[in-house]
Legacy VTK file of the C-alpha trace (Angstrom):
# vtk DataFile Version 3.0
C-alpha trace
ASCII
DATASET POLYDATA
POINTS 185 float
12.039 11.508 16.888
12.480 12.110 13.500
10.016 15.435 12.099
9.346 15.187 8.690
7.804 18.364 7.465
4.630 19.002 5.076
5.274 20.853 1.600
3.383 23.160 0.975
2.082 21.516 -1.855
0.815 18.582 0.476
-0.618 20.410 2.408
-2.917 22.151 -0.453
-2.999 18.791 -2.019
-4.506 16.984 1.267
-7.017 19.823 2.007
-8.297 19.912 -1.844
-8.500 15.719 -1.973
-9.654 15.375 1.693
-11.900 18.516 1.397
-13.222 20.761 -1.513
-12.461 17.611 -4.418
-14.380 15.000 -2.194
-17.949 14.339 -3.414
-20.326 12.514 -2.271
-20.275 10.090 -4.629
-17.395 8.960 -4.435
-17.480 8.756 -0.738
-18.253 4.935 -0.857
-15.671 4.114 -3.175
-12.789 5.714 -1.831
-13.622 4.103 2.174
-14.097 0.678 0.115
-10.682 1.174 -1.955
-9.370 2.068 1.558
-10.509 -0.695 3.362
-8.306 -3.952 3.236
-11.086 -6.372 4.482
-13.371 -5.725 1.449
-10.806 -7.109 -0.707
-9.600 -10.127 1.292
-11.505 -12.462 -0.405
-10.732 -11.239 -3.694
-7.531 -11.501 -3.307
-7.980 -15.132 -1.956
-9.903 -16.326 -5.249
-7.097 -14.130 -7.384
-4.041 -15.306 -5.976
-6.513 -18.655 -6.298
-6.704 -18.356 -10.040
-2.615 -17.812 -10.692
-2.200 -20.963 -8.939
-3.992 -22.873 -10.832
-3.364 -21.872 -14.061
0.733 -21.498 -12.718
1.252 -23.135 -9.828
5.624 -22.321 -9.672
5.149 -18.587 -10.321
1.358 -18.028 -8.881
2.427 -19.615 -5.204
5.908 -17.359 -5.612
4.096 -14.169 -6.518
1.617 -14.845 -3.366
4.301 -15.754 -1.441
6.560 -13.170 -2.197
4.088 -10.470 -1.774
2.961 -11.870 1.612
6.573 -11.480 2.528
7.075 -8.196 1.836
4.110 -6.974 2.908
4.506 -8.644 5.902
7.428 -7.363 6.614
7.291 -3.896 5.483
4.072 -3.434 7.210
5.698 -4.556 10.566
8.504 -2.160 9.332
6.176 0.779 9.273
3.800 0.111 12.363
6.490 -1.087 14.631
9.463 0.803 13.520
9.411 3.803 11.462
5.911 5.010 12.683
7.101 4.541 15.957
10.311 7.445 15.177
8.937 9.955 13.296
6.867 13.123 13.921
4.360 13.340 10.686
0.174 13.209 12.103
-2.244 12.009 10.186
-4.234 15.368 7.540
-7.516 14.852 9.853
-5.375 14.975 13.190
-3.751 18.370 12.507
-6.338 20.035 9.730
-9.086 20.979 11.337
-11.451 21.131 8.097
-10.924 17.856 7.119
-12.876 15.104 8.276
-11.669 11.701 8.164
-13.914 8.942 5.917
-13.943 5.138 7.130
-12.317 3.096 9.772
-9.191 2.514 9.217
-7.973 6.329 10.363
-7.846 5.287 13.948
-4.043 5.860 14.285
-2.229 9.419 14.550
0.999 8.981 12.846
0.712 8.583 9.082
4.425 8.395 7.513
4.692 5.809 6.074
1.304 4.739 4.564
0.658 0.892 5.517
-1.855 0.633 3.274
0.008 2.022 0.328
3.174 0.011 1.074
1.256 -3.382 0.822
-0.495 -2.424 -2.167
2.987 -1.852 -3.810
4.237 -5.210 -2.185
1.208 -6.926 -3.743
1.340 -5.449 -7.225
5.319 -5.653 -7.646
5.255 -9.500 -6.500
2.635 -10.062 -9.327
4.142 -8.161 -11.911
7.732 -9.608 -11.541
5.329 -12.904 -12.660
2.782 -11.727 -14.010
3.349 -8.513 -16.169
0.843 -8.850 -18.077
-1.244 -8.161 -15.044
0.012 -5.202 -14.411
-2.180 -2.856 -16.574
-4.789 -3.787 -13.537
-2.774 -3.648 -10.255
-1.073 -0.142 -11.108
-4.670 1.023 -11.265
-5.598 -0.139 -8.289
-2.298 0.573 -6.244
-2.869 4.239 -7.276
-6.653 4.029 -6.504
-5.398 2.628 -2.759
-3.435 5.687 -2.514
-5.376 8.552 -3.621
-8.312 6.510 -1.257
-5.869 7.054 1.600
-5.332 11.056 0.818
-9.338 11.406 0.011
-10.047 9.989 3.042
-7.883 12.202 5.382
-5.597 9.972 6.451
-2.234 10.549 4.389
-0.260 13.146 2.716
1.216 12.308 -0.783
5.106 11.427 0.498
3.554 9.182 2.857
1.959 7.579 0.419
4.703 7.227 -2.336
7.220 6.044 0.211
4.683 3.489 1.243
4.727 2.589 -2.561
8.635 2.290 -2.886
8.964 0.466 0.751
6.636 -2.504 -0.281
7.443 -2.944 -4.182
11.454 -2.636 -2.921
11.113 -5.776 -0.285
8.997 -7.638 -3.469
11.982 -6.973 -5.445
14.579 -8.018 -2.553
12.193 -11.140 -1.733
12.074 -12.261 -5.307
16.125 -12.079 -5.649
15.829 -14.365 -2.380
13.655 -16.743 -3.691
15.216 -16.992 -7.473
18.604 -17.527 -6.094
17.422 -19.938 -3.551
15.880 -22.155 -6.065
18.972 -21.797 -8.331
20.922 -23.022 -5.339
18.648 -25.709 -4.788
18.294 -26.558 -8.280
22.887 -27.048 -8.417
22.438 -29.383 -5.852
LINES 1 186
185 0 1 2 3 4 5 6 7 8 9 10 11 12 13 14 15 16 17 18 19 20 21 22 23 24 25 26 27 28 29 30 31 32 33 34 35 36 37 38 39 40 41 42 43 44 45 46 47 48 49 50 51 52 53 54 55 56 57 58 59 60 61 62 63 64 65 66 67 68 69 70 71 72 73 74 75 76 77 78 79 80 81 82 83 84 85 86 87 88 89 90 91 92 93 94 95 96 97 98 99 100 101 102 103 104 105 106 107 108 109 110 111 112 113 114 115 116 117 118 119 120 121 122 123 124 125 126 127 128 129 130 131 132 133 134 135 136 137 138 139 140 141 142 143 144 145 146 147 148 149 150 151 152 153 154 155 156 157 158 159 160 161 162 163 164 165 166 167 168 169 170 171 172 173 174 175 176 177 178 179 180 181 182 183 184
């Protein structure tokens, strides 16, 4: 078991966002933003809309970030999680309360939710960039929902960030080189 110790700094960090800087109302927002079935649909009718207008690179950006988040979450949940020593801010301070449903589990290193946000927004970006000035946004609004809520410390959620945009990056170098084989044939 691997024990990956709290700065100081998180700590402060995840007792100020989980604690004294949480209001009221932004309660709602941050257990929405944290909640990955409130944006299923969204995503269906986005990834919906690069299709159509780009069928090659919208079906590779869904694809590709469907891989990767795929894979890193299984990474996370069945792997890493699994090894290392690092409880969830609302399992080990006793002042913070956790917001939402999705804080059911103890361990929190690496954040699941922050690593498929990542996946998402890198695999659209390599396509899309122009997109981008909305998913960075909304990746970092996924992550600070995750610390207001109680349920991460920052590292967890940066190396969630990192782990799902890398396997975007690795899955797109798959895919392009794949298609270049294809296309020597």
């Amino acid at each position: 078991m691997v024990k990956i110790p709290i700065s100081l700094f998180e700590d402060r960090l995840a007792r100020w966002a989980a604690g004294s800087g949480r209001h009221r109302r932004f309660d709602s927002i941050m257990i929405a933003a944290s909640n990955p079935y409130q944006w299923i649909w969204a995503m269906i009718l986005f990834f919906g809309a690069l299709i159509y207008f780009d069928w090659r690179d919208g079906l590779a950006a869904m694809a590709i970030g469907s891989a990767a988040a795929g894979l890193s979450d299984a990474i996370n949940s069945k792997l890493i999680k699994k090894h290392t020593d690092r409880w969830r801010p609302s399992k080990t301070i006793r002042e913070i309360k956790p917001l939402g449903i999705m804080n059911s589990g103890k361990k929190s290193f690496p954040s699941n939710h922050a690593t498929n946000t990542a996946a998402f927004a890198a695999s659209v970006g390599i396509y899309f960039p122009f997109l981008l000035w909305f998913f960075i946004p909304l990746t970092l609004l996924v992550g600070y929902s995750r610390l207001y809520c109680g349920a991460h410390y920052l590292l967890d959620v940066v190396v969630g960030w990192l782990h799902g945009a890398s396997w975007a990056v690795v899955f797109y170098f798959l895919l392009e080189s794949t298609l270049r084989l294809f296309e020597q044939l």
